[in-house]
SESEZA-37219 format. One record per residue (C-alpha): residue in three letters; x, y, z. Coordinates in steps of 0.001 Angstrom, whole numbers, padded with zeros to 6 digits, always signed. Layout:
// SESEZA-37219
AlaXYZ;...
//
This chain:
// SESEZA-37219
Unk+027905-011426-011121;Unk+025893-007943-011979;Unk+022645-009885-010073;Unk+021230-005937-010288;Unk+021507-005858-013475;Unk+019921-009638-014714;Unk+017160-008373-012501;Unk+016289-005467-014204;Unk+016300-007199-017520;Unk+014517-009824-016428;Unk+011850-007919-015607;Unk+012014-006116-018736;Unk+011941-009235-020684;Unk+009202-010761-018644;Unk+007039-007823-018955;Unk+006988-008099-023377;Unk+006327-012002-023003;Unk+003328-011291-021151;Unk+002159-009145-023798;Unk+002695-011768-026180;Unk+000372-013889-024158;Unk-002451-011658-024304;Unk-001802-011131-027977;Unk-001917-014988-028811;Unk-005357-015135-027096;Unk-006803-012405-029230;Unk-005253-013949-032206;Unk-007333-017194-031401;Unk-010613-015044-030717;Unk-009647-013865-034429;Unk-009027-017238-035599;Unk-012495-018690-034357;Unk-014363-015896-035935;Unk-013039-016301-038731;Unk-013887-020494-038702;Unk-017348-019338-038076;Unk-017799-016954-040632;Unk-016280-019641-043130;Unk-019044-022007-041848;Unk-021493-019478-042382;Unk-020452-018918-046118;Unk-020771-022773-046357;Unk-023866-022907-044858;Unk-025523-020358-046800;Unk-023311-020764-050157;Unk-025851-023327-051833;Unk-028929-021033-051096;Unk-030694-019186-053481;Unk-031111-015477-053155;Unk-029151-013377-050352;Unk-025632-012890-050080;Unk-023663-015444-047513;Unk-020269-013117-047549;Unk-023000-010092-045786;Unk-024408-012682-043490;Unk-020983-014539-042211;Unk-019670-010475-041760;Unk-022572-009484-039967;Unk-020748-007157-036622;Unk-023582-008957-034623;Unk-023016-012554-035669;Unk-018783-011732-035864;Unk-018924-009973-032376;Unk-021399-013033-030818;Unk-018582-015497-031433;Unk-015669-012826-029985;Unk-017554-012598-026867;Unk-018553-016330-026677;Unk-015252-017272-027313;Unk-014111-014996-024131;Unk-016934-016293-022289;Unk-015541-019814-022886;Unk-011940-018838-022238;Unk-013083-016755-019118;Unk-015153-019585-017408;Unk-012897-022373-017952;Unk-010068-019922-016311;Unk-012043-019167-013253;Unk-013096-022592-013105;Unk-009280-023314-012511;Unk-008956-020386-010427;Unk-011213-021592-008107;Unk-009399-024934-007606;Unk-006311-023511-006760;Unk-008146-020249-004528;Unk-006750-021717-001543;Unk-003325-020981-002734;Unk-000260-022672-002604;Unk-001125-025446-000817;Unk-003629-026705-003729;Unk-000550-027347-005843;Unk+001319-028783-003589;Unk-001683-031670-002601;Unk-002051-031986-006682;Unk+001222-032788-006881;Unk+000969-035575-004111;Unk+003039-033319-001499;Unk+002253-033445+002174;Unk+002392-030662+004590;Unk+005721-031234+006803;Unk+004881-031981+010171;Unk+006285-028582+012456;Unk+007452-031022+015454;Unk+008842-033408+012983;Unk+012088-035567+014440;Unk+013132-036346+010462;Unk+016562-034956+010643;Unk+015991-033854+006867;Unk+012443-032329+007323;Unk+013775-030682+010027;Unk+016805-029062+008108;Unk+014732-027914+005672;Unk+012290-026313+008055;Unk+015111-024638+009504;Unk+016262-023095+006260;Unk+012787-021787+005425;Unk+011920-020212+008751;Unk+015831-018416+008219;Unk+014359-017312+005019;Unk+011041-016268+006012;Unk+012124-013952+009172;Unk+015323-012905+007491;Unk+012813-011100+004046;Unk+010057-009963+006707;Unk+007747-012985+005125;Unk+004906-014958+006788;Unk+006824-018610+007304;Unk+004911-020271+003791;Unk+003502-024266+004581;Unk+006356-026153+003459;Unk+005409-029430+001845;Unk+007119-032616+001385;Unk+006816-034343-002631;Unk+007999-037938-001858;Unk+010138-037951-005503;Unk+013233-039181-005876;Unk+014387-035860-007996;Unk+015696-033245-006724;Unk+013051-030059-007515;Unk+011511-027200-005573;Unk+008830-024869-006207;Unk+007072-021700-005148;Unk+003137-021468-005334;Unk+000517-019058-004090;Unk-001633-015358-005081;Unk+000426-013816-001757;Unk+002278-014252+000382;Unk-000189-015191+002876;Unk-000674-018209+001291;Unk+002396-019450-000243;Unk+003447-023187-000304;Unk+006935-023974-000337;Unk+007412-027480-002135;Unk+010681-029652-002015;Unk+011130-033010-003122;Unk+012400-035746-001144;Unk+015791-036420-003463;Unk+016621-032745-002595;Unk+016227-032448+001615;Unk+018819-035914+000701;Unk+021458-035029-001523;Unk+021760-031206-000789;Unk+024310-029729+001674;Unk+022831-026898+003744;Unk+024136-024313+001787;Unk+022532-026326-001719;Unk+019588-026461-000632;Unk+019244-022731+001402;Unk+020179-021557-002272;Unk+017191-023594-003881;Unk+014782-022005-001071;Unk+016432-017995-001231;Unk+015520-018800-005510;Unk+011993-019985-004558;Unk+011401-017191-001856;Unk+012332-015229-004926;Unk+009286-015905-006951;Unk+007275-014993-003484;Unk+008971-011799-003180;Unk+008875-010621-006950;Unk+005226-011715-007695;Unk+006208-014573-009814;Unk+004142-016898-008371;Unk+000676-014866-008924;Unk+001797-014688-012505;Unk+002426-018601-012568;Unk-001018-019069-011510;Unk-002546-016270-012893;Unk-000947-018412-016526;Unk-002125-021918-015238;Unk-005922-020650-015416;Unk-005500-018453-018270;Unk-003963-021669-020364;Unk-006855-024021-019213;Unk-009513-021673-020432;Unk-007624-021819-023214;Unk-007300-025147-023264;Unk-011463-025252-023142;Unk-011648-023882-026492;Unk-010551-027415-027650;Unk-012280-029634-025497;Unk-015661-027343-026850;Unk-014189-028644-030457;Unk-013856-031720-029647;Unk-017347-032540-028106;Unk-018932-030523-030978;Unk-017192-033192-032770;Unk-018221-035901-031015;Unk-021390-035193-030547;Unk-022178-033949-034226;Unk-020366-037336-035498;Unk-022939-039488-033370;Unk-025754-038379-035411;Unk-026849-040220-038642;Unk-027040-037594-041406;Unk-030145-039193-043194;Unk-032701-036220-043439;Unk-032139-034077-046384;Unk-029196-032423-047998;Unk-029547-029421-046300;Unk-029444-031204-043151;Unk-026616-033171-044330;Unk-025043-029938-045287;Unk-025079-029006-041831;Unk-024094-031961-040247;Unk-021135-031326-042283;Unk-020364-027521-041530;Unk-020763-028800-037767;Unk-018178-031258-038013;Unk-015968-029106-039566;Unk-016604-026167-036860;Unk-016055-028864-034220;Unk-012788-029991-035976;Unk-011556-025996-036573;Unk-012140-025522-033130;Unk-010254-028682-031882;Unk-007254-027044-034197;Unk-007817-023299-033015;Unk-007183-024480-029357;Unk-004883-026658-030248;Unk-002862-023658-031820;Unk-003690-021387-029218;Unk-002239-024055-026372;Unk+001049-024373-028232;Unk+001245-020750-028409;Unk+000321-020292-024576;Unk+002967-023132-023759;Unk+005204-021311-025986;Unk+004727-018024-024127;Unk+004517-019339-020946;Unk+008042-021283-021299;Unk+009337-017944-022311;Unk+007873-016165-018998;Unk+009333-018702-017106;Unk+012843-018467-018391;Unk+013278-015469-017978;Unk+012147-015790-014472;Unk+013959-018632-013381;Unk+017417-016564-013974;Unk+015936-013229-012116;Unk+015641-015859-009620;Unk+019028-017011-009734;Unk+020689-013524-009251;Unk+017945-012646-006638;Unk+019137-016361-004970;Unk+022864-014467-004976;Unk+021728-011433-003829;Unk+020308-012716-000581;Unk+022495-015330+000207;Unk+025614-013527-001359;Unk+027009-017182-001724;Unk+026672-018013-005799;Unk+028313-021602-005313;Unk+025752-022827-003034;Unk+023053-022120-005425;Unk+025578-023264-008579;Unk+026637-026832-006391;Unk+023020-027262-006225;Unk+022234-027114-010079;Unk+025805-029003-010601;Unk+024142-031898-008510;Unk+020482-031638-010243;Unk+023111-032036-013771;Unk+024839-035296-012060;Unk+021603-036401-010448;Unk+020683-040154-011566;Unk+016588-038880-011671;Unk+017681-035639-012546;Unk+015094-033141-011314;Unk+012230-034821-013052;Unk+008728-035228-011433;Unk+006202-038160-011866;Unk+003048-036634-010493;Unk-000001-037296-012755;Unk-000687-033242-012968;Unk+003314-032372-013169;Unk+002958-031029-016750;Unk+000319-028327-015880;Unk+003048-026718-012873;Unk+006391-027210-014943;Unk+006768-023818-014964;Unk+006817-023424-010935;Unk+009971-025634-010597;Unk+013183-024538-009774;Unk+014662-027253-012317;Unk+012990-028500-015541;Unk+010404-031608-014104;Unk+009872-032978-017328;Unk+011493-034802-020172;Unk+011431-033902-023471;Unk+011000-029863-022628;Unk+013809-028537-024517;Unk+014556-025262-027004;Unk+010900-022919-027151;Unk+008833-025605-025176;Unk+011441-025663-022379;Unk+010369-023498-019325;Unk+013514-023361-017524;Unk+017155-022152-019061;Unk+019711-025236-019627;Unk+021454-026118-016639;Unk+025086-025767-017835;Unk+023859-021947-018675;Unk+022408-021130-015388;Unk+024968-023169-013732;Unk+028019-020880-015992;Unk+026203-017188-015110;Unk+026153-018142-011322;Unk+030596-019962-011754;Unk+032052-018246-014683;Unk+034943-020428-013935;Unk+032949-024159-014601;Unk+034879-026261-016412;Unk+031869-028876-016317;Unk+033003-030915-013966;Unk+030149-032377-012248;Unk+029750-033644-007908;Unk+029750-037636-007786;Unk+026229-038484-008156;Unk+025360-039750-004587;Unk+026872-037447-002032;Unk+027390-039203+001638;Unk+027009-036342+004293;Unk+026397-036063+008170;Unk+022401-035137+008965;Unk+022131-032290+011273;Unk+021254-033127+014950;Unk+017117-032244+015316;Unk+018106-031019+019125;Unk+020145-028269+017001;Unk+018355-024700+017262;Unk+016928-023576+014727;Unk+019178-021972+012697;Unk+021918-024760+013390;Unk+024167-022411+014676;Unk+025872-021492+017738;Unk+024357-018118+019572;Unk+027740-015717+019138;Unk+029885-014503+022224;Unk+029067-010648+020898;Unk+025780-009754+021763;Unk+026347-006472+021178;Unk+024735-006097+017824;Unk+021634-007721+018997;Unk+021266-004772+021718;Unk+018675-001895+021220;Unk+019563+000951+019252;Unk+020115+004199+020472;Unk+017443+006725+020980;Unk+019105+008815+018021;Unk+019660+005974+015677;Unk+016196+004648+015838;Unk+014540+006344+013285;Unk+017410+005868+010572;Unk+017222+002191+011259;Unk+013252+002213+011056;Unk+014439+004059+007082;Unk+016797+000867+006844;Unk+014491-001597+007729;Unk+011708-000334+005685;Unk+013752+000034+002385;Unk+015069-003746+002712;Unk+011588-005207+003182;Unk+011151-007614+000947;Unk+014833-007440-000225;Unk+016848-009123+002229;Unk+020243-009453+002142;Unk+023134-011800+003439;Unk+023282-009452+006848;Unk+019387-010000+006986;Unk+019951-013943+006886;Unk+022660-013992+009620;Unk+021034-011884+011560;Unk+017488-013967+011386;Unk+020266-016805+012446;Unk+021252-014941+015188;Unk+018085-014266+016644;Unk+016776-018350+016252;Unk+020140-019281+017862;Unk+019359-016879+020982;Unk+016266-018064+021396;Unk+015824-020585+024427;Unk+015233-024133+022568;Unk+012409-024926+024922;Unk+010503-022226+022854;Unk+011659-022787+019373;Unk+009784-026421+020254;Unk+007546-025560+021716;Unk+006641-022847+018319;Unk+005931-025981+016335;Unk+003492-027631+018582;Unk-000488-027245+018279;Unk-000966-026497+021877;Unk+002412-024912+023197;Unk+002263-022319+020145;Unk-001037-020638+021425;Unk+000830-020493+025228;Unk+003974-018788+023487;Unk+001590-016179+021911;Unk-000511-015463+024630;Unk+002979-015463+027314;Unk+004229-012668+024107;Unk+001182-010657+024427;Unk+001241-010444+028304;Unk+002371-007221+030014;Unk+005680-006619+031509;Unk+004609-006173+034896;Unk+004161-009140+037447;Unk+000721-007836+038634;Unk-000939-007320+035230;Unk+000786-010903+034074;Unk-001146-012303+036735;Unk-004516-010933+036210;Unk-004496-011665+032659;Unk-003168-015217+033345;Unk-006578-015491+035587;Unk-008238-013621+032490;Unk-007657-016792+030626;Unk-008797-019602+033057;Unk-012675-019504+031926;Unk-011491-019255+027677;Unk-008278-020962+027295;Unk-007933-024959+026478;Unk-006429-026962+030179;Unk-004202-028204+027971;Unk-002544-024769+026587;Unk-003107-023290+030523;Unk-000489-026022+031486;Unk+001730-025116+028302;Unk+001556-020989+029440;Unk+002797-022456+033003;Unk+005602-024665+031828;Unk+006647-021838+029479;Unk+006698-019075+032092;Unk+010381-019221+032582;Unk+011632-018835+029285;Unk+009054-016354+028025;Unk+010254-014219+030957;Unk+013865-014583+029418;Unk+012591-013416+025519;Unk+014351-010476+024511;Unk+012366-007489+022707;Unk+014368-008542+019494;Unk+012958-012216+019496;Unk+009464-011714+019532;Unk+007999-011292+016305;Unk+010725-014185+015443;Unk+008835-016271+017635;Unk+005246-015319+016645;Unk+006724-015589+013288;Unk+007170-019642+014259;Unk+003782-020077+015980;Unk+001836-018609+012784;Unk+002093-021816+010629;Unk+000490-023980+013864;Unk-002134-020939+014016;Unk-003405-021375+010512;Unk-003929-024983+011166;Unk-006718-024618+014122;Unk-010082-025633+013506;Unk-013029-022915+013340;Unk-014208-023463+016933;Unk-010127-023470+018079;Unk-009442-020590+017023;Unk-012524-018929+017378;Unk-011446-019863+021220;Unk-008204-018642+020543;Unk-009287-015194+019487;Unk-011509-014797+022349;Unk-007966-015190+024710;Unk-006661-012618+022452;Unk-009296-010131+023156;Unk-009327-010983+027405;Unk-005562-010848+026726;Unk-005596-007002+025819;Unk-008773-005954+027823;Unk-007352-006864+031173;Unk-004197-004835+030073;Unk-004660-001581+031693;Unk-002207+000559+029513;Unk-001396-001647+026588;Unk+001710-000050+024784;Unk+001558+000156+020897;Unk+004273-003031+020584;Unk+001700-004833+022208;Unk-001369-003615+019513;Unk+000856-004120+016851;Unk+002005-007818+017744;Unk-001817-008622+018584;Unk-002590-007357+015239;Unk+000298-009238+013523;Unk-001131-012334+014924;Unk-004853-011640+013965;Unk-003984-011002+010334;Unk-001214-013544+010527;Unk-003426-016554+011510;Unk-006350-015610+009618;Unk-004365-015308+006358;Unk-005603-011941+005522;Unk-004465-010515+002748;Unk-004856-006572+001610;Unk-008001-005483-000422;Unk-007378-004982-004084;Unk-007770-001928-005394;Unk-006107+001574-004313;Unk-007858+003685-001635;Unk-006793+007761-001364;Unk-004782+008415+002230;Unk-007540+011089+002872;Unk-010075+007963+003525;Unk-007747+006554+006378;Unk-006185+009480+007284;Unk-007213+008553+010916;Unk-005009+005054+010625;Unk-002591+006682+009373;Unk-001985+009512+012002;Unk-002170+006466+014249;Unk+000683+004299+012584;Unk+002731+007857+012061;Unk+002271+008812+015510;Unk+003143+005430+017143;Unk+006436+005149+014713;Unk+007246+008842+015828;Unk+006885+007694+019619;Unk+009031+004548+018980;Unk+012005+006674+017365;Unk+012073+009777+019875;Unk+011490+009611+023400;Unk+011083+013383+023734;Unk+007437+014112+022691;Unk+008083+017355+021008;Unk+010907+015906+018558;Unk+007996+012686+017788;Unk+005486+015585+017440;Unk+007669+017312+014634;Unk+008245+013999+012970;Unk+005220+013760+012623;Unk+004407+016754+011450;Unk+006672+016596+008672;Unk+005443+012982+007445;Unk+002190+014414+007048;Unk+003304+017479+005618;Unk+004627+015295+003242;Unk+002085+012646+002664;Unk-000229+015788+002229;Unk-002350+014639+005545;Unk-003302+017729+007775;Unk-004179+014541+010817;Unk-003407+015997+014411;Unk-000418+013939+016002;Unk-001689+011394+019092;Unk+000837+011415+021655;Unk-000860+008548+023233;Unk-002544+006366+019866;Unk-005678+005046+020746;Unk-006195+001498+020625;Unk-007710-000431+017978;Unk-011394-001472+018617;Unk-011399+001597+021789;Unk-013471+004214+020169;
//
């Protein structure tokens, strides 16, 4: 399939619907003005003297309600952003999941950890909190504002009755919406439709309240008891209409996502009937891919398969299986899998990426001096895009890694030993004095860990480090304040007693600083001239790392700048972060 090509109209498509979106809410602003000037006419109609048509036009009175009506729209959608600020993981708890245990021994849970972490290193992502959604369909979904906090959520029907291959083409289609921003739009639309949504619920207490009241004094008062009920019910209907149209919208969005999805589910995996067997089995599923979580309406559009019943034609926000199932297997005659499918669990002693570490080790081997910077080119155009090559080679590198380590990444204690045991210097001596560094600030517990581990870390290759801190980040995030206040103090005594830390040391230290912390960039664009000095710092280290010869770095450099318009000196030695 032309996966290049449904991408780019996917995003094409995607783009106009949004438009729409913002369209239908100004067409409701429109529509409540106009209810209000219609009470005002009403109002004022039976008074002498005046004219009621000037008063219900009046810019000040018409341009009140506009902004009222945005105010209303605007709180009730960062009232919903709010709930879900802590990202990913608030959908997942809404939707009743539970945050898989790292060292679980569920053969399933394990799998599917496996296939994430692949995923995650294979794209250059932070591993996303994968969750567990004890339903008997089989469904998936992305959630988050970044990456930094993303939630992977799978159900418990599909870690069952998926074969590996099923259900790593479910997760490459979910780490699609991470890697094309689909998931900040999904919740940038969830808050946006409840403050929406708001617009009614004001009708409906107007209503309520206004109905509650005897209308006894006067018929001017009555008048207006009227006029209030009838504002309360136009507003009910005006938010009514505007939530059909955002649902409407919103279905549309997600369509059109859900197949960019697909082909960006091919072009990782490069394996179309593993994500196609996977739909075929949702089709012959006896629960389908439905969802019976009390909030499961409000997040239909984050599912890989349609969660609801009834969804179908405009309302439906995912594409009809035998569609998606036909651009992925041209050939489909509709034949569908038996609907229980008996297979063999994978062993949880497995490593991690359930496969074998290969005889050839050659491609795992440093680069040559000469090749380094095109590779650091490579590597930089393919962030964020990975590729089958990227997957087996994130395979490689979890199969090569000792599997004392790889379980000893998803334990609380052991993690922080297999960072600190990364961070330490090469040389015996200076291993040694930071090891004593770390007596008066580390936990006993992660001391013992550091000393158990010593053995293996020794054995880590360059290649498998940022794999492994990779793996230790999810056990990171989950320290308390005081641990991992603790823990950043060893960080710090870590590097100090370092005496000549090299910049693969800084940049790992950093990695797991920002990593554990969740940061996530500023918004907003800053000019290169106001961190000009960072940036001669990052240029200069990269020219270092791809020339050993300090003149051919220095002219590396010099051209990046020239380029970047920077007239920075080059560092031949970068200075450390927090040195000057």
């Amino acid at each position: 399939m032309d996966f290049f090509g449904a991408q780019e109209r996917a995003r094409r498509l995607s783009l106009w619907l949004v438009v729409l979106l913002i369209v239908a809410v100004v067409g409701m602003i429109a529509a409540a003005v106009a209810v209000i000037a219609l009470a005002m006419v009403l109002i004022d109609g039976g008074q002498p003297g005046g004219d009621p048509l000037a008063r219900a036009l009046d810019p000040l009175l018409l341009g009140g309600v506009a902004f009222g009506v945005l105010l209303v729209v605007g709180a009730g959608s960062l009232a919903r952003h709010l709930q879900l600020r802590s990202g990913g993981s608030a959908v997942a708890e809404a939707l009743g999941g539970r945050v898989i245990n790292a060292a679980t021994r569920d053969p399933d849970e394990r799998r599917l950890l496996n296939v994430v972490e692949e995923m995650a290193i294979a794209s250059g992502l932070p591993v996303p909190s994968t969750y567990l959604l004890d339903e008997p369909g089989i469904n998936a979904f992305a959630a988050g504002h970044t990456p930094q906090d993303a939630a992977i959520g799978v159900t418990r029907g599909a870690i069952r009755c998926l074969t590996r291959d099923e259900l790593q083409g479910v997760i490459a289609h979910e780490f699609s919406h991470v890697l094309h921003g689909d998931m900040r739009l999904n919740m940038r639309l969830i808050a946006l439709l409840y403050g929406i949504l708001v617009i009614g619920l004001v009708g409906r207490m107007l209503l309520r309240g206004t109905a509650a009241r005897r209308m006894t004094r006067g018929s001017r008062q009555n008048n207006g008891q009227v006029v209030l009920l009838g504002a309360g019910l136009a507003l009910m209907l005006v938010g009514f209409v505007g939530t059909v149209c955002g649902n409407l919208i919103k279905a549309a969005v997600s369509r059109q996502r859900e197949f960019l999805a697909d082909a960006s589910a091919v072009q990782y995996t490069r394996n179309p009937a593993g994500l196609a067997d996977a739909l075929k089995r949702v089709a012959a599923h006896a629960h389908g891919s439905e969802l019976h979580a009390s909030r499961a309406e409000e997040f239909s559009h984050l599912y890989f398969s349609r969660g609801l019943p009834g969804l179908r034609g405009l309302t439906a926000t995912h594409p009809p299986l035998a569609t998606r199932i036909r651009r992925l297997d041209p050939a489909w005659d509709g034949h569908l899998p038996e609907p229980s499918v008996e297979r063999e669990p994978e062993p949880v002693a497995a490593a991690a990426a359930g496969l074998e570490e290969p005889a050839d080790q050659t491609r795992a081997a440093a680069p040559a001096a000469g090749m380094a910077p095109l590779l650091a080119m490579s590597v930089a155009r393919r962030v964020g895009e990975p590729n089958d090559e990227d997957l087996q080679q994130a395979r490689r590198v979890l199969a090569g890694i000792d599997p004392i380590l790889l379980e000893a990444a998803h334990d609380p204690y052991a993690a922080r030993a297999v960072v600190y045991g990364i961070l330490m210097g090469a040389e015996p001596s200076s291993r040694a004095r930071q090891r004593e560094a770390l007596v008066d600030a580390a936990v006993p517990e992660v001391l013992v860990e550091l000393d158990r581990l010593a053995e293996p870390l020794a054995a880590v290759r360059p290649g498998q480090r940022l794999a492994l801190i990779e793996l230790c980040l999810p056990m990171l995030q989950q320290l308390s304040v005081a641990q991992y206040a603790r823990f950043r103090d060893c960080l710090e005594r870590l590097m100090a007693a370092e005496d000549d830390p090299g910049a693969l040391q800084w940049a790992l230290h950093r990695l797991v600083i920002s990593g554990s912390e969740g940061v996530v960039p500023r918004r907003g664009h800053r000019h290169l001239a106001q961190v000009e000095g960072a940036v001669a710092c990052l240029l200069s280290s990269l020219a270092l790392a791809g020339s050993r010869d300090e003149t051919m770095a220095a002219a590396a450099f010099r051209q990046a700048a020239d380029t970047l318009g920077l007239s920075a000196a080059f560092a031949p030695r970068p200075a450390a972060p927090g040195s000057r």
